[in-house]
C-alpha positions as CSV (number, residue, x, y, z in Angstrom):
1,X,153.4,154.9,97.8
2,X,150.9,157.5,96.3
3,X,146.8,157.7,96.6
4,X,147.2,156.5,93.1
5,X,148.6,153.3,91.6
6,X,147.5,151.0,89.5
7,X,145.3,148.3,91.2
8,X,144.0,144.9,89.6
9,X,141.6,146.0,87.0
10,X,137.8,145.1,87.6
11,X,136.7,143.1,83.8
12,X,135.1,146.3,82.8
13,X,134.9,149.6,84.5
14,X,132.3,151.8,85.2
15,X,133.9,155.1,83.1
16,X,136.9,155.5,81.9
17,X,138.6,158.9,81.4
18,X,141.9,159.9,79.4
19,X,143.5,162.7,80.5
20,X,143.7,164.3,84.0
21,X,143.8,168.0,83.5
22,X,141.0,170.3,84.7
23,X,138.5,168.2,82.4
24,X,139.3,165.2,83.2
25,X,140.1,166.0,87.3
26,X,136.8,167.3,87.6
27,X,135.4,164.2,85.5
28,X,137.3,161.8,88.1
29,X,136.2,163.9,91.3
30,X,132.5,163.5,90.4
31,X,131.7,159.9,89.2
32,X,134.0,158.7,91.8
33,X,132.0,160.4,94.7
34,X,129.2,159.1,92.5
35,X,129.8,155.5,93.4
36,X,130.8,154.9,90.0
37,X,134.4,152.7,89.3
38,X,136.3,154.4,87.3
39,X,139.8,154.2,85.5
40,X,142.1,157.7,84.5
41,X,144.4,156.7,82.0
42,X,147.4,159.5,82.4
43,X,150.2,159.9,79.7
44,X,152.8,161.2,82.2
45,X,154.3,160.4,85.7
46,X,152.3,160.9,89.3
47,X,152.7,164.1,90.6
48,X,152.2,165.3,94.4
49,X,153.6,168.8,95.0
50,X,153.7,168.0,98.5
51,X,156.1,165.0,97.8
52,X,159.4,166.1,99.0
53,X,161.0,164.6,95.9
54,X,159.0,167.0,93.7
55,X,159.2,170.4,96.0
56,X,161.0,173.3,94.2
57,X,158.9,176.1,96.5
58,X,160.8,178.3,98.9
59,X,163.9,177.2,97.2
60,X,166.6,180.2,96.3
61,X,166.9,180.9,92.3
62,X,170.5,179.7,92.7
63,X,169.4,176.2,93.9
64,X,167.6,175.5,90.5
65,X,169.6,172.6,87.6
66,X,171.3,175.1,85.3
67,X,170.1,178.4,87.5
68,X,167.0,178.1,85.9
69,X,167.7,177.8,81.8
70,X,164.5,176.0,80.3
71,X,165.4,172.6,78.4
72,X,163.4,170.8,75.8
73,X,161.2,168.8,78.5
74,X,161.3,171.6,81.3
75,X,160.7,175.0,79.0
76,X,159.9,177.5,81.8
77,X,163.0,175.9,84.1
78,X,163.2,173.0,86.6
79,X,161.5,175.3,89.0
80,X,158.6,175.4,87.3
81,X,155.4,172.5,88.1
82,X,154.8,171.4,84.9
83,X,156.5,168.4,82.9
84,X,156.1,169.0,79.0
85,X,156.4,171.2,76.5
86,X,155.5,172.4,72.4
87,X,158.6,169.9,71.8
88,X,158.5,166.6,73.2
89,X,161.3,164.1,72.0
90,X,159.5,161.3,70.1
91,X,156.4,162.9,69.8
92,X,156.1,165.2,66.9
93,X,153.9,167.3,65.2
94,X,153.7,169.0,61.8
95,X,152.3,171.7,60.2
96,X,151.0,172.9,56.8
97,X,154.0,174.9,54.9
98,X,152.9,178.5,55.4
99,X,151.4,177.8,58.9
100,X,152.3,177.5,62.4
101,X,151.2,176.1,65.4
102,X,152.6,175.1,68.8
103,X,151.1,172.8,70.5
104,X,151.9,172.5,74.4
105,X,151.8,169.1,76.2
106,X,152.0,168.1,79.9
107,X,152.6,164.8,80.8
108,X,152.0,164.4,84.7
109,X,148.9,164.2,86.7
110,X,147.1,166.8,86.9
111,X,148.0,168.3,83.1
112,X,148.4,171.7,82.0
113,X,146.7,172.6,85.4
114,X,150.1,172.7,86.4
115,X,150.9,175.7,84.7
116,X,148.5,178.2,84.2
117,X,148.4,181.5,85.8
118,X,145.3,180.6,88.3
119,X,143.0,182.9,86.1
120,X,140.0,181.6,86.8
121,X,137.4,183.8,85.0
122,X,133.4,182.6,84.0
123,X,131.9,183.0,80.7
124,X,129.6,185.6,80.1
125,X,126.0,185.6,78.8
126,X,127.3,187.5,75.5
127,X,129.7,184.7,75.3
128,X,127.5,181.9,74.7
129,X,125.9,183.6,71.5
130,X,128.8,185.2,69.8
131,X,127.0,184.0,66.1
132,X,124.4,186.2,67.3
133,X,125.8,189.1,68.0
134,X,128.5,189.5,65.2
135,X,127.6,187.2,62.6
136,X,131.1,184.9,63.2
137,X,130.8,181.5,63.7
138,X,127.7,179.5,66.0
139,X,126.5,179.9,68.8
140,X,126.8,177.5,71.7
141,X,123.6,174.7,72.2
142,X,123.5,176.3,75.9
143,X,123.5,179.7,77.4
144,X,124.9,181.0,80.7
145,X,122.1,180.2,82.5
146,X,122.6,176.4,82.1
147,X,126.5,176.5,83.5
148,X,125.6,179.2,85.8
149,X,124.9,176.6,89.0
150,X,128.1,174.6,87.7
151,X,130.2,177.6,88.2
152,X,128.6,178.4,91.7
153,X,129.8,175.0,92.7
154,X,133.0,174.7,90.8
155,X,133.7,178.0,92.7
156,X,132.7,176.2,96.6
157,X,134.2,173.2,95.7
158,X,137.9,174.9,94.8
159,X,137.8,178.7,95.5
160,X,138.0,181.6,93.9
161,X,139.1,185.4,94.9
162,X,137.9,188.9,93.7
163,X,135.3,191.3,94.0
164,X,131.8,191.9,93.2
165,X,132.0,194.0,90.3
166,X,127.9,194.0,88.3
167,X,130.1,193.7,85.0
168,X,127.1,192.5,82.2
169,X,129.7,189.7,80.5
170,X,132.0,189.2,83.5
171,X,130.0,187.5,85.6
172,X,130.9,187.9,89.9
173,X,131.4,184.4,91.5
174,X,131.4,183.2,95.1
175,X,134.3,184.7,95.9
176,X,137.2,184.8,98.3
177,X,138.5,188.1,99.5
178,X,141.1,189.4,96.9
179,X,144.6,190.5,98.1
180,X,145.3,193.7,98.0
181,X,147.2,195.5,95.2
182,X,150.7,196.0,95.1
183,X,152.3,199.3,94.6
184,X,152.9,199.0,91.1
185,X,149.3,197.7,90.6
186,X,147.6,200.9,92.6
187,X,149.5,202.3,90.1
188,X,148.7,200.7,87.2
189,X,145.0,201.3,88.3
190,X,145.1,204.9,88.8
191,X,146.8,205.5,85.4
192,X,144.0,203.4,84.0
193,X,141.2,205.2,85.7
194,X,142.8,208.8,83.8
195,X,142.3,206.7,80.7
196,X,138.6,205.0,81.4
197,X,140.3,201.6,81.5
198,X,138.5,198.8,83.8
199,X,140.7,197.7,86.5
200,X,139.3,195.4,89.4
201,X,140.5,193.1,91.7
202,X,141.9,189.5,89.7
203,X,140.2,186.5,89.9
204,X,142.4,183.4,90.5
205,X,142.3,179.9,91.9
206,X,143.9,180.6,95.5
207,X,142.8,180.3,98.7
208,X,143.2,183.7,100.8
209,X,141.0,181.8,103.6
210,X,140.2,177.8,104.7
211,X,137.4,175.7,102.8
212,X,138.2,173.0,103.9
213,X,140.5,170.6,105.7
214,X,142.2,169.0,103.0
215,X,143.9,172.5,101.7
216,X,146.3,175.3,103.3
217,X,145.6,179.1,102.9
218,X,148.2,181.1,100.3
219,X,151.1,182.1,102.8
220,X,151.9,184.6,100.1
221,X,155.4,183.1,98.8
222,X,154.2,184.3,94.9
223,X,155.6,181.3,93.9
224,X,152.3,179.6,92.5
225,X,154.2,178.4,89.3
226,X,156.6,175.8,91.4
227,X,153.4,174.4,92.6
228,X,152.1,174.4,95.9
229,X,152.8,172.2,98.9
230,X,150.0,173.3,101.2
231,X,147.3,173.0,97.9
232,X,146.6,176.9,98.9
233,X,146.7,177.0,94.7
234,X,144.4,174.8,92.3
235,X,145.1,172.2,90.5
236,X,143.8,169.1,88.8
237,X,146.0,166.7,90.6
238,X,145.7,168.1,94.0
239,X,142.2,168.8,94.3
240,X,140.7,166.6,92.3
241,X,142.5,163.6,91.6
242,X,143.2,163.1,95.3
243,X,140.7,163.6,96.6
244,X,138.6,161.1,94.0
245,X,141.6,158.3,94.9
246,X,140.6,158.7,98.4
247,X,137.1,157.7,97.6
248,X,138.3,153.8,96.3
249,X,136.7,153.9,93.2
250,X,139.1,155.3,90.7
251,X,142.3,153.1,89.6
252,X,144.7,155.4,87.8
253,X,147.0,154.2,85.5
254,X,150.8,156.5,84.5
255,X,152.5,156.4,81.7
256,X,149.5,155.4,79.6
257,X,149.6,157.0,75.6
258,X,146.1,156.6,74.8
259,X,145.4,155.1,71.1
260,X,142.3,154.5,70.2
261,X,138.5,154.1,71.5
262,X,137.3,150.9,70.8
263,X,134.0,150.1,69.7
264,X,131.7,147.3,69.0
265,X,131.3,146.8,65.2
266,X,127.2,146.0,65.9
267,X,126.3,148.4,68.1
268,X,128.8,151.0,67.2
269,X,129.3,151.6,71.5
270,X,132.4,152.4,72.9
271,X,133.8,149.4,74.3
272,X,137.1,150.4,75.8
273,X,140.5,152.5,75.3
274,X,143.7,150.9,73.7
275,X,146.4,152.3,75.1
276,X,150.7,151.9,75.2
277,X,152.9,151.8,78.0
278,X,155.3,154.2,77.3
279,X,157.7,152.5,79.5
280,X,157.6,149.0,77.6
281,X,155.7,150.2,74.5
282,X,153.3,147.6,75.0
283,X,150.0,148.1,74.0
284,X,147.2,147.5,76.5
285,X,143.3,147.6,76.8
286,X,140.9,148.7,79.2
287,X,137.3,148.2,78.9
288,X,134.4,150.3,80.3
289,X,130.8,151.1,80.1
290,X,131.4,154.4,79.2
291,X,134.3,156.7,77.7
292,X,135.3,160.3,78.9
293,X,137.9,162.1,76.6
294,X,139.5,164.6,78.3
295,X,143.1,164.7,76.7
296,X,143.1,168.5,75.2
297,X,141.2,169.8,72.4
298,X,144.0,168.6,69.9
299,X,144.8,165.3,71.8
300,X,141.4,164.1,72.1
301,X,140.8,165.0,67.9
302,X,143.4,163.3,67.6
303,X,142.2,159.8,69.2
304,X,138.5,160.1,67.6
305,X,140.0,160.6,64.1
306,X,142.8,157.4,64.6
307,X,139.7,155.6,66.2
308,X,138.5,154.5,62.2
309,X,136.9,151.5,61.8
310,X,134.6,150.0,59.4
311,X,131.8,152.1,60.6
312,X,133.3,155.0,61.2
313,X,135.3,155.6,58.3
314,X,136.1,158.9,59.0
315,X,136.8,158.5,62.8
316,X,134.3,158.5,65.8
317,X,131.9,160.6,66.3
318,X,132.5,162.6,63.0
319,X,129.9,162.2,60.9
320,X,129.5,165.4,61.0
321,X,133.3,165.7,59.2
322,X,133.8,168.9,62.3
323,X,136.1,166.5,64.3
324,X,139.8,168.5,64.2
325,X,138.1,171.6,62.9
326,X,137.6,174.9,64.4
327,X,140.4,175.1,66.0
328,X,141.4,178.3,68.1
329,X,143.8,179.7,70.6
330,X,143.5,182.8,72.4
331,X,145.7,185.6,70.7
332,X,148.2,187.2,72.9
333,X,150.6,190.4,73.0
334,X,152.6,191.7,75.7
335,X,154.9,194.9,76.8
336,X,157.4,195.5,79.0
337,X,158.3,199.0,80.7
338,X,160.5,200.2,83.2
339,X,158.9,203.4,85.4
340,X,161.4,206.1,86.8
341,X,159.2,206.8,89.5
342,X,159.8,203.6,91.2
343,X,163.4,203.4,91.1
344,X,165.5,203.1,94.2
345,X,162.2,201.3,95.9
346,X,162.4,201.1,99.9
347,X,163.0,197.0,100.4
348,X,160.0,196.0,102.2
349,X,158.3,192.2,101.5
350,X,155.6,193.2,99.4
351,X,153.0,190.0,100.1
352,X,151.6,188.3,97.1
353,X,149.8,185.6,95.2
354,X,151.5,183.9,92.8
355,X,149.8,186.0,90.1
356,X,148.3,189.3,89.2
357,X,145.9,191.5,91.8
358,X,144.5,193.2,89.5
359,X,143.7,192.7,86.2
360,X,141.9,194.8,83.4
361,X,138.2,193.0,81.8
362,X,137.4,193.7,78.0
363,X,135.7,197.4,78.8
364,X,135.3,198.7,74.7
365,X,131.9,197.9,72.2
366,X,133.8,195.7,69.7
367,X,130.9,197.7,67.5
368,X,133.2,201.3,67.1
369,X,136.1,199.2,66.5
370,X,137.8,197.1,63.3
371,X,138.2,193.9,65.1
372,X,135.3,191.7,66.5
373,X,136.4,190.2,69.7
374,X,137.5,191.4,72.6
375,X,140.4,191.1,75.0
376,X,141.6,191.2,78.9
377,X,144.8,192.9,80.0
378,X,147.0,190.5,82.9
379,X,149.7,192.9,85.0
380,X,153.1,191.8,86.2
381,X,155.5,193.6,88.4
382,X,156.7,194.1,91.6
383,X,159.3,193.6,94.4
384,X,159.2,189.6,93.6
385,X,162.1,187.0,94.7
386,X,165.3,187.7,91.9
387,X,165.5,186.2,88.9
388,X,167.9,183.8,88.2
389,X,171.0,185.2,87.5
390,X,171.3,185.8,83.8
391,X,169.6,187.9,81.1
392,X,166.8,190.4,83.2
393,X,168.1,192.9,80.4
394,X,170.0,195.2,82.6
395,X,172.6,196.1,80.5
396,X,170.4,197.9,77.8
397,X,168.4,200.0,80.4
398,X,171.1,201.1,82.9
399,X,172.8,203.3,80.5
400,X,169.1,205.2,79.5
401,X,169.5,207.1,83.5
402,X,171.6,208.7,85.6
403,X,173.3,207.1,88.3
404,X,172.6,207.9,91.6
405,X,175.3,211.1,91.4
406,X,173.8,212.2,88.6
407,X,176.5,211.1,86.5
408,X,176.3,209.2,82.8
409,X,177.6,205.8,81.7
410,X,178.0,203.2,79.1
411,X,175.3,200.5,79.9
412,X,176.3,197.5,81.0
413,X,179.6,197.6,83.4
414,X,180.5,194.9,86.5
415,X,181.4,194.9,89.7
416,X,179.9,197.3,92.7
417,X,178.4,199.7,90.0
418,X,176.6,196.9,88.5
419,X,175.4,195.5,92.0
420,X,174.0,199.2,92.9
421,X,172.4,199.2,89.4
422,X,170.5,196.2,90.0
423,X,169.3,197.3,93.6
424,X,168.2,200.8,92.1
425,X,165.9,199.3,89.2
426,X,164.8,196.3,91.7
427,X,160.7,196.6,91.4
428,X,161.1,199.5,88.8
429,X,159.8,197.0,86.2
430,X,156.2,196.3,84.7
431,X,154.6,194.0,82.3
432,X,151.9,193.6,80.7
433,X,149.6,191.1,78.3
434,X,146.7,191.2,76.1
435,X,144.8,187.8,75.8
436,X,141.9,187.8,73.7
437,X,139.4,185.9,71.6
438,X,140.2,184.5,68.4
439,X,137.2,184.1,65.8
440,X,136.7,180.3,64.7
441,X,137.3,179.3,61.3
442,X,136.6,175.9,59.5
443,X,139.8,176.0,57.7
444,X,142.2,176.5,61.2
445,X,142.2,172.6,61.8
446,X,144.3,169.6,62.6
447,X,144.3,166.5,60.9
448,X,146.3,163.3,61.0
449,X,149.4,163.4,59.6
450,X,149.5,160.4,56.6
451,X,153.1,159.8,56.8
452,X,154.3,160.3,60.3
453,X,153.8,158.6,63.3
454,X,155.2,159.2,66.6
455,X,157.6,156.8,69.2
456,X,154.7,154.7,70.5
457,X,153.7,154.4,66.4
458,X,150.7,156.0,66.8
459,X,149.7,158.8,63.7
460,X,150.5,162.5,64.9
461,X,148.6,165.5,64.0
462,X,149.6,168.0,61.4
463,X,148.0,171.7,61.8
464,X,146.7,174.4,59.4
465,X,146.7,177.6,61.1
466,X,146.5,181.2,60.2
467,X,146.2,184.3,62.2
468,X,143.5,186.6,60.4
469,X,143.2,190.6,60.2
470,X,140.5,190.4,63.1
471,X,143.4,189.0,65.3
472,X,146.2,191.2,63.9
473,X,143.6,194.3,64.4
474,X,143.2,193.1,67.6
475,X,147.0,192.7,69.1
476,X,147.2,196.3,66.9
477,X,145.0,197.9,70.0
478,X,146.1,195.8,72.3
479,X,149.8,197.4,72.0
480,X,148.7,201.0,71.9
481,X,146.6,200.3,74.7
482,X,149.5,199.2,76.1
483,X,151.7,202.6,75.4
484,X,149.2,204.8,76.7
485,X,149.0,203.1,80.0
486,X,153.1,203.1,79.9
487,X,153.2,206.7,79.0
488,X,150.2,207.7,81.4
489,X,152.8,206.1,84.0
490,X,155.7,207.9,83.0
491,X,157.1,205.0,82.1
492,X,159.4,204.1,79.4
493,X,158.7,200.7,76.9
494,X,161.4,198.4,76.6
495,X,160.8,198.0,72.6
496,X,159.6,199.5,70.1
497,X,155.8,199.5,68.3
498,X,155.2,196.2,66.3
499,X,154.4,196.5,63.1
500,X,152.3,194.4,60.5
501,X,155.4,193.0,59.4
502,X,155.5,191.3,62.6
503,X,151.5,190.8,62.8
504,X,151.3,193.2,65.0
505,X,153.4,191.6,67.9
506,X,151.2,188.3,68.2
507,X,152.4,185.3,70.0
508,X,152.0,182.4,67.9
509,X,149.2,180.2,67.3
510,X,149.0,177.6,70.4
511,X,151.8,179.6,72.2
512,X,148.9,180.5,74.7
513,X,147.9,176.9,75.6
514,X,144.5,178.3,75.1
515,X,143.5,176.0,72.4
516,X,139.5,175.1,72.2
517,X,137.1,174.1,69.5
518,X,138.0,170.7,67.6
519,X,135.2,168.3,68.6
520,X,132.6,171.2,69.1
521,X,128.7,171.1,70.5
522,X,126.1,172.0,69.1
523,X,121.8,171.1,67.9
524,X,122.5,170.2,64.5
525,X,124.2,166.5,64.3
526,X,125.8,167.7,60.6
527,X,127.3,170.7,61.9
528,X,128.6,169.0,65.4
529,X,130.7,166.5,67.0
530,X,128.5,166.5,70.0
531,X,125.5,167.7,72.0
532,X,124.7,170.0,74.5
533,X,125.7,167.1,77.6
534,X,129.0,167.0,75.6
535,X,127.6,163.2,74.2
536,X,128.9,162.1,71.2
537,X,126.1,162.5,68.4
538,X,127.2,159.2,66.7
539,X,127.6,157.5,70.3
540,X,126.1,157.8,73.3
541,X,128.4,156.5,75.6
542,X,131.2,159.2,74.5
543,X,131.7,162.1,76.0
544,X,134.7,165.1,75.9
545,X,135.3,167.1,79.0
546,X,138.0,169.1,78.0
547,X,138.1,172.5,75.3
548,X,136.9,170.7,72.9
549,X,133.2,170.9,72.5
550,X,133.7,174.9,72.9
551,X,132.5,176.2,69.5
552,X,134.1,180.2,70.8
553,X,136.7,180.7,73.0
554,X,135.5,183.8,75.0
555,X,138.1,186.9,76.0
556,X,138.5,185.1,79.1
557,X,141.3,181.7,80.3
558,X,138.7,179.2,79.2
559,X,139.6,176.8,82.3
560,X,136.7,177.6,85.0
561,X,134.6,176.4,81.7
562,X,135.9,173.1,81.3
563,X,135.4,172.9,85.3
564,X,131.4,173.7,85.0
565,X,130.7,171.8,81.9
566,X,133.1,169.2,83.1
567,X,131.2,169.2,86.2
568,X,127.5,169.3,84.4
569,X,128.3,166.6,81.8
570,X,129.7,163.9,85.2
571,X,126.4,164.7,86.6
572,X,124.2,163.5,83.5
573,X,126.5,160.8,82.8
574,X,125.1,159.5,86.6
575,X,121.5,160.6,85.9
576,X,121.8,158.7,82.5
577,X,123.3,155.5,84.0
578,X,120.9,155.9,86.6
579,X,118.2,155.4,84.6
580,X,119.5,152.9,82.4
581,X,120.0,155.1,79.5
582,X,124.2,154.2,79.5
């Protein structure tokens, strides 16, 4: 049996936390150690990459259900860690005619920490007062000096590689020695230094050395996405949900759809969580002293505003009417290339994490440009383990060059031609991706839908959400970026320019599963959900751990932030109760 099951429920727990992604982990990991009893309700199934029943690492493409095609549940392939998806069977969402919005859910311990690429980036001290500085939106109740000791011990407590760079908004960490770049990368960088683009080591989740006993050190298998057996990679589940079971204080409970937070018509305190068991549909309670939402930004609007009662009309906490508002994901754009130059590569195992080396900071004033916000460039490429089997796109490239004899041919083709084909544009390929900050706007939102309600009958969301020019302008650079580093490579694009037709080549709203922003902080009780402890204005035994009290989302993955404020919020909650004050 696993660390965690459920046990027989104390009358009333000391905290109890939905949701047990990187929020809610770190939420778990710290009032456990704190002495405090504590219940995790988890939507999904128990997850333990080192349970031989769930390893998929340093198993061949071929061995993979379906050689690897995604299915509704599994979108990124069996062989990938995370159980989810923007389209889970009885649990819809809707949009606004005219907008669009993908939402991505993953329902397994541990959350979306399961798939991410390890990106594990700080805030900067520019990012805490973007109202400041260009006029759009607020700016956060706290600055970077008040997470900065948060992110020093996030950094000790899981790891973190790179390089000490002095960057003004990219704040250095502690860091573990970064591995070195790859061919394509040392490539990548030297084209980039011709154009005055920043390139520096990457800064991801993954242990290149021992911290401690519990975890393994990255044997460089690059296969970070099928989750990792030794723990050499973060995530929620494995380094801090574990570890917290271990402690005795924290009952977790699977397969439990949160529904509301209760609350006590007198007081107006949280009282406890009503939840369903998806595998009876029966609906539940747990009761606690205190209540930690850390579901996702959308998820955990979504409880406050179907947690109405009679004195909170409007939902908890929202007073204020932000609940559901400002909602943002980061914008994205990517390119792919093939480079001549590395054709016909020498086969050689060409060690790796399960991610980028090097990756590209925001390096531009967004001043002496037309958009506001800036963006990072991630790098793919290399000499990795062969895809799958199908697509890979071989058969519109192969005809663009020469065989080896110098002679032409029809793309495409079979047999030993085709095999020799593959071998000669093995590692010949590149990638790249622009993600970047969106501006927040009051009228991108979700809401509860009226008329729809999901398997477990609980009321879904329905989103309203645009792209505006200042995101458009932004994916506009981020592709001729993008063709000047290609052509300052030699290398050729695999598709043509984007146009504004196509908004510029933008991924859809939510398809970055950066969303933040829909129960923000802030000083001002009309114009915020919550304060600057990530305490429910209205209630003071409410808190949210997760993206949602961000009121910007930063050019930067936003989930070392959740850590640190995560982190900071765990350790007032035991000052507070401490002194009596919870």
């Amino acid at each position: 049996m696993p660390d965690f099951h459920i046990k027989s429920a104390p009358l009333t727990y000391d905290v109890i936390i939905i949701g047990s992604g990187a929020g809610g982990g770190m939420a778990a990991h710290e009032l456990t150690k704190a002495g405090a009893k504590v219940c995790l309700l988890e939507a999904g199934q128990h997850y333990d990459p080192a349970d031989p029943k769930y390893i998929t690492q340093l198993k061949w493409p071929w061995q993979s259900p379906r050689r690897g095609a995604s299915t509704r549940y599994r979108p990124f392939g069996d062989f990938d860690a995370a159980y989810g998806g923007w389209d889970i069977e009885g649990e819809p969402y809707t949009t606004v005619p005219g907008t669009k919005f993908m939402w991505f859910r993953s329902r397994m311990l541990g959350g979306r920490t399961n798939h991410w690429g390890r990106i594990s980036l700080r805030f900067g001290p520019d990012d805490f007062r973007r109202g400041s500085i260009d006029g759009l939106g607020e700016d956060w109740p706290i600055r970077y000096e008040d997470v900065a000791p948060f992110y020093d011990k996030v950094d000790q407590l899981i790891g973190v590689f790179g390089s000490k760079e002095n960057l003004p908004n990219d704040p250095d960490s502690i860091f573990l020695p970064p591995p070195k770049p790859r061919l394509h990368e040392m490539m990548i960088k030297k084209a980039n230094q011709r154009l005055g683009i920043t390139t520096i080591p990457s800064r991801l989740s993954i242990l290149t050395k021992p911290i401690n006993d519990e975890r393994g050190v990255c044997f460089y298998c690059a296969q970070c996405g099928r989750a990792c057996q030794v723990y050499a990679d973060f995530s929620s589940s494995t380094c801090l949900c574990k570890p917290a079971g271990k402690t005795g204080n924290l009952d977790t409970i699977y397969f439990a759809m949160a529904r509301e937070v209760l609350t006590d018509p007198k007081t107006g305190l949280c009282t406890g969580v009503s939840y369903v068991d998806t595998t009876t549909l029966e609906e539940k309670t747990v009761r606690g002293k205190v209540v930690v939402l850390a579901a996702s930004a959308c998820e955990s609007a979504r409880l406050l505003l179907n947690s109405k009662s009679a004195r909170f009309p409007e939902g908890l906490a929202n007073s204020s009417g932000v609940v559901g508002k400002y909602l943002h994901d980061s914008t994205g754009a990517s390119r792919g290339a093939i480079v001549p130059m590395l054709f016909d590569r020498k086969r050689y195992n060409e060690d790796g994490v399960g991610g980028m080396h090097v990756y590209s900071p925001w390096w531009l004033d967004n001043k002496k440009l037309d958009f506001p916000r800036g963006y990072h460039i991630e790098y793919w490429g290399g000499m990795g383990m062969p895809a799958y089997g199908f697509g890979w796109g071989i058969e519109k490239v192969n005809g663009m060059f020469p065989a080896r004899d110098g002679s032409k041919r029809e793309a495409g083709g079979y047999g030993a031609a085709l095999k020799d084909d593959y071998r000669r544009f093995y590692g010949a390929y590149i990638g790249m991706a622009g993600r970047g900050e969106a501006v927040p706007r009051a009228d991108n939102y979700c809401e509860i839908d009226p008329e729809k309600v999901d398997k477990f009958g609980i009321p879904v969301l329905r989103f309203h959400y645009k792209w505006s020019d200042y995101e458009r302008l932004q994916a506009k650079h981020m592709h001729q970026t993008f063709e000047r580093i290609i052509a300052e490579m030699g290398g050729i694009p695999l598709s043509d320019t984007p146009g504004p037709d196509a908004d510029y080549g933008l991924n859809a709203p939510g398809e970055i599963i950066h969303e933040v922003g829909t129960i923000r902080m802030g000083k001002d009780p009309k114009k915020s959900a919550l304060n600057q402890w990530q305490q429910a204005h209205d209630v003071k035994n409410l808190f949210v751990v997760d993206a949602a009290p961000f009121p910007s989302q930063g050019d930067k993955n936003c989930t070392w932030t959740i850590l640190a404020l995560s982190m900071r919020a765990s350790q007032y909650i035991v000052q507070e109760r401490k002194a009596g004050n919870l």
